[in-house]
MIDREN-866026 format. One record per residue: residue number from 1; x, y, z of N, C-alpha, C, CB in turn. Coordinates in steps of 0.2 Angstrom, whole numbers, plus 5000, padded with zeros to 4 digits. Glycine has a CB too. Layout:
! MIDREN-866026
<NUM, <X, Y, Z>, <X, Y, Z>, <X, Y, Z>, <X, Y, Z>>
...
This chain:
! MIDREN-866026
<1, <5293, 4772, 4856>, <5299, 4775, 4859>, <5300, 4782, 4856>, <5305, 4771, 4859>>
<2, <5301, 4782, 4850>, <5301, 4787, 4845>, <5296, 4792, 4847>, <5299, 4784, 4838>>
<3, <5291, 4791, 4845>, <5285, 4794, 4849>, <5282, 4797, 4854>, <5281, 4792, 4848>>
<4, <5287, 4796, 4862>, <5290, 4800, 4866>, <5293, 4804, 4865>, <5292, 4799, 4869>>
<5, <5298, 4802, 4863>, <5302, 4807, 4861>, <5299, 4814, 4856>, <5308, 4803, 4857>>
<6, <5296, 4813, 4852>, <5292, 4817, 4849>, <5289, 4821, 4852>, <5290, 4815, 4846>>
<7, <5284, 4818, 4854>, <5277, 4821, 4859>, <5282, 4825, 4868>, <5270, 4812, 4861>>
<8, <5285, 4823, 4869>, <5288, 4823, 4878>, <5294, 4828, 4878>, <5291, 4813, 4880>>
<9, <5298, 4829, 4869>, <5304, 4832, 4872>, <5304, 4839, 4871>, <5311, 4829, 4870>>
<10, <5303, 4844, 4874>, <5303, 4852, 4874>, <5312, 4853, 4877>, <5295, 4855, 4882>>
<11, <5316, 4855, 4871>, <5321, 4859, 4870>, <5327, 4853, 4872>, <5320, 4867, 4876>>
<12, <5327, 4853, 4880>, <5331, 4849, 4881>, <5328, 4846, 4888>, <5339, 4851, 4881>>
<13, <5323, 4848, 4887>, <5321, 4842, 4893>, <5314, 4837, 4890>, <5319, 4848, 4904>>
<14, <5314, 4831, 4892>, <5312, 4826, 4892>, <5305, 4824, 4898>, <5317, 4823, 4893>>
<15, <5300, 4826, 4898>, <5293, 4828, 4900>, <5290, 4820, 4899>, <5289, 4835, 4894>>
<16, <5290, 4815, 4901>, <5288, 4809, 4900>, <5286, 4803, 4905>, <5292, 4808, 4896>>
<17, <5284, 4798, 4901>, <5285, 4793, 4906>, <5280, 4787, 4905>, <5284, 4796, 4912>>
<18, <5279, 4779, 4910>, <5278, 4776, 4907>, <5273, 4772, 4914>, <5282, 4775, 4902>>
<19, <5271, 4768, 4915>, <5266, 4767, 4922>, <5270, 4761, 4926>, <5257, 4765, 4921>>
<20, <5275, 4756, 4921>, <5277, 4752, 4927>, <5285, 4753, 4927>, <5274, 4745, 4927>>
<21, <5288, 4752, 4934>, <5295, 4750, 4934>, <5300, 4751, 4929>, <5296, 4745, 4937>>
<22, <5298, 4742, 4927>, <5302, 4738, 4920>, <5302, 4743, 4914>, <5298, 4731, 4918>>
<23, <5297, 4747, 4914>, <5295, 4750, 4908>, <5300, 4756, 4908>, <5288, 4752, 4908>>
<24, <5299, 4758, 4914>, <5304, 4766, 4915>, <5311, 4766, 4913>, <5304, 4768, 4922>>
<25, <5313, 4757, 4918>, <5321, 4756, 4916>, <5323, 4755, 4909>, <5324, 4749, 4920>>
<26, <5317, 4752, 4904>, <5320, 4753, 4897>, <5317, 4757, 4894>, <5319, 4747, 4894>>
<27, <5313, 4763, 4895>, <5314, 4769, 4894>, <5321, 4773, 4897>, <5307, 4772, 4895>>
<28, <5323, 4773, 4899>, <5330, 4777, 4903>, <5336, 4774, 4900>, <5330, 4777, 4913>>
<29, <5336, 4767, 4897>, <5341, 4764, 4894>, <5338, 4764, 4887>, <5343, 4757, 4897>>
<30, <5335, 4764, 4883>, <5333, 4767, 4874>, <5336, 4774, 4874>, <5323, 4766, 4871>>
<31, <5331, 4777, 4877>, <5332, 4785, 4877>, <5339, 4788, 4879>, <5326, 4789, 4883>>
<32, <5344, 4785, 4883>, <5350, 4788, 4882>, <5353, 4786, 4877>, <5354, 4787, 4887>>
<33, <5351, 4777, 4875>, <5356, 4774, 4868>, <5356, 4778, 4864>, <5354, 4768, 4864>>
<34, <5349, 4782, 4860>, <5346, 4786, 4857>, <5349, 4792, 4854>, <5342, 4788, 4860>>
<35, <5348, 4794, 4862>, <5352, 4801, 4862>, <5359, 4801, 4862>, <5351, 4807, 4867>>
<36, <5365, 4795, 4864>, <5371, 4795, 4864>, <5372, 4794, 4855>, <5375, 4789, 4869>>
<37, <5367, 4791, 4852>, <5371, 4789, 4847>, <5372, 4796, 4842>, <5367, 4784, 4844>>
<38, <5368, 4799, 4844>, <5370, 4809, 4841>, <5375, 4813, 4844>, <5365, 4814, 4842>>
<39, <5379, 4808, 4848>, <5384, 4812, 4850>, <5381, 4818, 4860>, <5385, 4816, 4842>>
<40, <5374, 4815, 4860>, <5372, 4819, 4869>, <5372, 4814, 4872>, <5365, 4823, 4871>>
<41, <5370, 4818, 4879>, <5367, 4815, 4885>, <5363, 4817, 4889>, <5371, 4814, 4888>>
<42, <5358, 4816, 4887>, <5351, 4816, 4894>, <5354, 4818, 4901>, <5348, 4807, 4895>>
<43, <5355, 4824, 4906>, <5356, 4822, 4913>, <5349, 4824, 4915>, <5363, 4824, 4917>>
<44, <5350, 4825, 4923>, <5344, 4826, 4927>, <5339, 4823, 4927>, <5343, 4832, 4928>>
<45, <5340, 4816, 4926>, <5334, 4812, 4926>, <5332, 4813, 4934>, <5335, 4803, 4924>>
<46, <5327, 4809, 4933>, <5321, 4810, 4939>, <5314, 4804, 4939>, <5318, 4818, 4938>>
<47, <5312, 4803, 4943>, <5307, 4797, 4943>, <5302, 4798, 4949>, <5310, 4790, 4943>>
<48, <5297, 4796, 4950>, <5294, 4793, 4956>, <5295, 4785, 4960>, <5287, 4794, 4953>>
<49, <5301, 4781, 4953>, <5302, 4778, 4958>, <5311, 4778, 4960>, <5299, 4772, 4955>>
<50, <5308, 4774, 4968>, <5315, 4774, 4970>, <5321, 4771, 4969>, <5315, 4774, 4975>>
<51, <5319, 4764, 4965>, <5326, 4761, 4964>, <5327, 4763, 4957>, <5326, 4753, 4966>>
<52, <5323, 4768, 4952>, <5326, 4772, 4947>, <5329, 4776, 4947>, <5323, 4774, 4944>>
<53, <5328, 4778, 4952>, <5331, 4785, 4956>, <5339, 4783, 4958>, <5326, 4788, 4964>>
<54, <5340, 4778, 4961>, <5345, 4775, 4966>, <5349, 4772, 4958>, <5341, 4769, 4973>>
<55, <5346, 4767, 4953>, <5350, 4765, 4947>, <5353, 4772, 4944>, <5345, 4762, 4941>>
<56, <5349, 4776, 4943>, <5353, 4783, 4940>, <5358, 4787, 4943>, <5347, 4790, 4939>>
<57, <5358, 4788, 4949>, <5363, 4789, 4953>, <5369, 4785, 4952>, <5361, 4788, 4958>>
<58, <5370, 4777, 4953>, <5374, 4775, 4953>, <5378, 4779, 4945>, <5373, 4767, 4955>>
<59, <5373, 4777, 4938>, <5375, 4779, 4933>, <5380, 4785, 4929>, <5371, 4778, 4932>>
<60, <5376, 4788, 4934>, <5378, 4795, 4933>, <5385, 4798, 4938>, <5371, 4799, 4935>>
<61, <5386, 4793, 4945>, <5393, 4795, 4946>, <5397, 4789, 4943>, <5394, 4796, 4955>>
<62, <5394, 4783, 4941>, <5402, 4780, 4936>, <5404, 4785, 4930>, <5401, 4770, 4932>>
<63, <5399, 4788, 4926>, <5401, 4792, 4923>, <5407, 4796, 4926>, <5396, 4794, 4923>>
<64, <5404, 4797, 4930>, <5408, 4803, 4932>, <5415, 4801, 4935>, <5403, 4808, 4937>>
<65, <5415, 4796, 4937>, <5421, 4792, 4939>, <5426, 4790, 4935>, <5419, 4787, 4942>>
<66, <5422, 4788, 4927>, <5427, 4785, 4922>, <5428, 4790, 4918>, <5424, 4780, 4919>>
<67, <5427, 4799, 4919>, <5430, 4802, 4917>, <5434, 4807, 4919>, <5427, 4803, 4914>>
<68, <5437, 4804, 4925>, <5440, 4806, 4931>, <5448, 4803, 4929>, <5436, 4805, 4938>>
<69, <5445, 4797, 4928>, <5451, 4789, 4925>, <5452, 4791, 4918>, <5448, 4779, 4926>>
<70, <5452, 4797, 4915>, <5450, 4798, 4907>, <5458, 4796, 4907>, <5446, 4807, 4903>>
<71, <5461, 4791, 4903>, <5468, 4791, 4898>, <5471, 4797, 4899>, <5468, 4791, 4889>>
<72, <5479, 4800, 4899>, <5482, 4806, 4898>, <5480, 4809, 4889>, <5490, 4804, 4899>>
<73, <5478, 4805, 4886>, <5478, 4810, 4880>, <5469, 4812, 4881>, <5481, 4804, 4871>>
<74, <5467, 4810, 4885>, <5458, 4813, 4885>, <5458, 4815, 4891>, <5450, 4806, 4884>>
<75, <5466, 4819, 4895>, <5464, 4822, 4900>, <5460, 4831, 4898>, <5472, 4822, 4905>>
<76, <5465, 4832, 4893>, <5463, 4838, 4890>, <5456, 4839, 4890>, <5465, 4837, 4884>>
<77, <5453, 4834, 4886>, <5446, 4832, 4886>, <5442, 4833, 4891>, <5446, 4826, 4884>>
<78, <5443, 4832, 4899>, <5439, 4829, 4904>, <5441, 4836, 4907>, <5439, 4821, 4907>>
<79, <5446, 4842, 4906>, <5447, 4846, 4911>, <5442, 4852, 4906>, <5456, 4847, 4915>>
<80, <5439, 4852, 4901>, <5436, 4855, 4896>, <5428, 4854, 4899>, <5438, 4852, 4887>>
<81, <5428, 4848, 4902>, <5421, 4846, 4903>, <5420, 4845, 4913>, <5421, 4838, 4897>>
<82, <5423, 4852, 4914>, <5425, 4850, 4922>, <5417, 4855, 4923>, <5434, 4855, 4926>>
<83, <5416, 4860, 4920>, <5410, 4862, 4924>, <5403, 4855, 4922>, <5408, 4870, 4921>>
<84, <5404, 4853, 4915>, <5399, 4850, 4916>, <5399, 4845, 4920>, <5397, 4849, 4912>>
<85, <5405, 4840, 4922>, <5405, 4837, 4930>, <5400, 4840, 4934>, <5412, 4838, 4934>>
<86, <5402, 4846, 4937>, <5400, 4849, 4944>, <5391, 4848, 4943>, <5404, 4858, 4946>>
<87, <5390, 4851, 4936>, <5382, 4852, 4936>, <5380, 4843, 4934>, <5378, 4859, 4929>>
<88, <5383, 4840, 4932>, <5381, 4832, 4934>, <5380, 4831, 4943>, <5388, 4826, 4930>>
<89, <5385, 4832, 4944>, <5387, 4832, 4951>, <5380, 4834, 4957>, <5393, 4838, 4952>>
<90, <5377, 4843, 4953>, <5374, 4842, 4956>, <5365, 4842, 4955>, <5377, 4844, 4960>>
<91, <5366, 4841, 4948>, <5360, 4835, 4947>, <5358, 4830, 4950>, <5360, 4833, 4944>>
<92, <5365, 4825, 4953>, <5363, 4819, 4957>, <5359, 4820, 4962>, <5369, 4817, 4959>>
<93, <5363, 4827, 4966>, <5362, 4827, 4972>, <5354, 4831, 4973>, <5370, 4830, 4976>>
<94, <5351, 4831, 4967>, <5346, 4836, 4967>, <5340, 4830, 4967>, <5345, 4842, 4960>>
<95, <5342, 4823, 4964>, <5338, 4820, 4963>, <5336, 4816, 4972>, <5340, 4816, 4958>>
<96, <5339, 4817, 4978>, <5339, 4816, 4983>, <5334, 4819, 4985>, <5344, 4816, 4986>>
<97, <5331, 4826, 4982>, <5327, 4831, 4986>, <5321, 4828, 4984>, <5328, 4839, 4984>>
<98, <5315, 4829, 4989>, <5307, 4825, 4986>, <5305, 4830, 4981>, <5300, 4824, 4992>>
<99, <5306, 4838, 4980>, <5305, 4843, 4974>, <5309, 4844, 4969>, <5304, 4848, 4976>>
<100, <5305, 4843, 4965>, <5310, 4843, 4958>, <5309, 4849, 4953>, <5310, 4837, 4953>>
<101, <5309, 4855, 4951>, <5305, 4858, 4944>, <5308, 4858, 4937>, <5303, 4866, 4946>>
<102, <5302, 4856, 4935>, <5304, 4852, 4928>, <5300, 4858, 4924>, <5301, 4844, 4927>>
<103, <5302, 4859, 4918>, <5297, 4863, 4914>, <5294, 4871, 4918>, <5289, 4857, 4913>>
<104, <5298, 4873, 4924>, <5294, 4879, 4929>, <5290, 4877, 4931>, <5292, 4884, 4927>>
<105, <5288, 4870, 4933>, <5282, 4866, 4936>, <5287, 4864, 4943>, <5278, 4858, 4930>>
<106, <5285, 4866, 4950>, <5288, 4860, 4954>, <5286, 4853, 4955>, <5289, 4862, 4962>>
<107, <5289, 4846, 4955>, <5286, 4838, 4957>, <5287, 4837, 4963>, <5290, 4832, 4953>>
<108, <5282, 4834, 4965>, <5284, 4828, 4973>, <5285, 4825, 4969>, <5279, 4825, 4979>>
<109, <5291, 4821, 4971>, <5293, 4813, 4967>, <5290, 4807, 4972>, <5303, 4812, 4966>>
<110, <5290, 4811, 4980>, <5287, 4805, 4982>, <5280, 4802, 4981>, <5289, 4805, 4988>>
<111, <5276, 4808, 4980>, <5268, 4810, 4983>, <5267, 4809, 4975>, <5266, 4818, 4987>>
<112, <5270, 4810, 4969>, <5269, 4810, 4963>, <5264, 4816, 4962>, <5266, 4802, 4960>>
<113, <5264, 4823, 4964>, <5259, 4827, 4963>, <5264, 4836, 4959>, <5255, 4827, 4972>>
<114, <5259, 4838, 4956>, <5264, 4845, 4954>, <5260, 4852, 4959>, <5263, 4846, 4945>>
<115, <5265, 4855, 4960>, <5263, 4861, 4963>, <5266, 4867, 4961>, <5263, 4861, 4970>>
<116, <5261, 4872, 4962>, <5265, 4878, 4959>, <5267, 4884, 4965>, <5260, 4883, 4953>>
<117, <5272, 4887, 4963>, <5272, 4890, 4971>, <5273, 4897, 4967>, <5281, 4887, 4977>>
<118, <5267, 4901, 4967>, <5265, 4906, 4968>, <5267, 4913, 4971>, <5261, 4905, 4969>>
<119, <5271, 4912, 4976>, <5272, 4919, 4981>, <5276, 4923, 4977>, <5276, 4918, 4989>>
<120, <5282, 4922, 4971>, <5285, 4926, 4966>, <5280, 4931, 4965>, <5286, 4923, 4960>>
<121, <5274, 4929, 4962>, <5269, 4933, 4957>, <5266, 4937, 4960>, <5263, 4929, 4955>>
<122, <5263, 4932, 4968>, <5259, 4938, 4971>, <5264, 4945, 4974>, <5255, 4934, 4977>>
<123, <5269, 4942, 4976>, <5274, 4949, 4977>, <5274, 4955, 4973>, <5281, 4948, 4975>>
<124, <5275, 4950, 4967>, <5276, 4956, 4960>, <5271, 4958, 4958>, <5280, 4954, 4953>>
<125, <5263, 4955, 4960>, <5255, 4959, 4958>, <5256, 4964, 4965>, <5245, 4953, 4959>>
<126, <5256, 4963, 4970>, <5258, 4968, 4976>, <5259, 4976, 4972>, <5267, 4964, 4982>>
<127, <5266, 4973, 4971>, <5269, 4979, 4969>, <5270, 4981, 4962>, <5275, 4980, 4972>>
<128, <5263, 4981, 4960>, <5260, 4986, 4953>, <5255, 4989, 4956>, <5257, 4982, 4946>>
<129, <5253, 4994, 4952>, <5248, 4998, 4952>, <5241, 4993, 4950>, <5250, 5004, 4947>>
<130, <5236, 4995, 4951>, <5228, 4990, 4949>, <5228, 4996, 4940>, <5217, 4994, 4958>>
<131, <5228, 4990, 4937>, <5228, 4994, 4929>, <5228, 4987, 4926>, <5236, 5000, 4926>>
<132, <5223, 4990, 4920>, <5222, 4983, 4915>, <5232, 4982, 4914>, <5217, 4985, 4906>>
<133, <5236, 4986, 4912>, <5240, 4987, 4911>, <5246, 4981, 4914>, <5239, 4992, 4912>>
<134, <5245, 4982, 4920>, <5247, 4975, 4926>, <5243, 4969, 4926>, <5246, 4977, 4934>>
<135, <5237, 4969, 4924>, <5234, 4960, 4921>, <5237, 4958, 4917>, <5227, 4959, 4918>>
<136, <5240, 4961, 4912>, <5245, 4959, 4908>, <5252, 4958, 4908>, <5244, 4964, 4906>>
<137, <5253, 4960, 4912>, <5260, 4960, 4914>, <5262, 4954, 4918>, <5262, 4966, 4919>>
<138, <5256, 4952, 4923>, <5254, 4948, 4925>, <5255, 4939, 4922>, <5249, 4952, 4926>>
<139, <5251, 4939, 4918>, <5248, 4935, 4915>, <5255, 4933, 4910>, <5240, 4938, 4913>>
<140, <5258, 4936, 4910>, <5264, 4936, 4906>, <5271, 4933, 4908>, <5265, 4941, 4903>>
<141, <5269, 4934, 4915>, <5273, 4931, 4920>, <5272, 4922, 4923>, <5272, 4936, 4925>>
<142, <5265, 4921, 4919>, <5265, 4915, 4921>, <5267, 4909, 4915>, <5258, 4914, 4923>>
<143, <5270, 4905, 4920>, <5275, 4901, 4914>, <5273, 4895, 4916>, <5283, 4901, 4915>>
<144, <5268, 4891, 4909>, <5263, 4886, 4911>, <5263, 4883, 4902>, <5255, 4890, 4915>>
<145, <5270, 4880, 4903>, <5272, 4876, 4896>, <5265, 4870, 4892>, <5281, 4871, 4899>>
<146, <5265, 4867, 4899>, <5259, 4861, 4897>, <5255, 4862, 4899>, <5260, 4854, 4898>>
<147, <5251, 4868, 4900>, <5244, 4871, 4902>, <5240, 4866, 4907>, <5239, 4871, 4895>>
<148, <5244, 4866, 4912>, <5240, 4864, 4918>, <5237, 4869, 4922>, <5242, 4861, 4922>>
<149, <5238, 4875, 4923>, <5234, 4882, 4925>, <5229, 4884, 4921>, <5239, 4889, 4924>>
């Protein structure tokens, strides 16, 4: 587990994974124990499968439900932490989309495939001048963290 975490976690996102179901649910239950016990929280999970997808959801709005019910002395608390609600919020509702981009990579979650969507680039080679100068510029624009280009 340790050793995902190691190898998989770039900044704050979590680049990982594991090949069956059962595996995934107790990777997404260690890996938040993990990281709660330092005081975070993992959001914007994501999966290829759907009832991981559909478990996270529920999770992620009781979260968000039981900090809505926060005690009057942790209201303070929960109105401090109103934006990051909304972007839990709509993380959730991101995981409903079949594209996800993770790392500047877009995912099919259904199709399990990555793709890059190019037309940014070609715009911005359009409108440079032909000069080694712009191959550079170029090439600097591409954002290809785990070298699949």
């Amino acid at each position: 587990m340790t050793s995902l975490l190691h190898s998989s976690l770039y900044v704050d996102d979590l680049a990982g994974g594991v090949f069956h179901a059962k595996e995934t649910v107790d990777l997404y239950d260690k890996v938040q124990g993990i990281v709660k016990e330092g005081g975070f929280s993992l959001r914007k999970w994501n999966s290829n499968c759907q009832s991981l997808r559909e478990r996270i959801k529920q999770d992620e709005e009781s979260k968000t439900e039981s900090t809505m019910e926060a005690p009057p002395n942790e209201v303070e608390s929960a109105q401090n932490h109103e934006e990051e609600e909304s972007s839990e919020t709509e993380a959730t509702k991101s995981k409903t989309d079949q594209f996800v981009k993770i790392l500047g990579i877009y995912w099919d979650v259904i199709r399990d495939e990555f793709y890059f969507d190019l037309s940014e680039l070609i715009e911005y080679a359009e409108s440079l001048p032909v000069t080694k100068r712009s191959v550079l510029k170029l090439s600097a624009n591409v954002f290809d963290p785990i070298g699949l280009l």
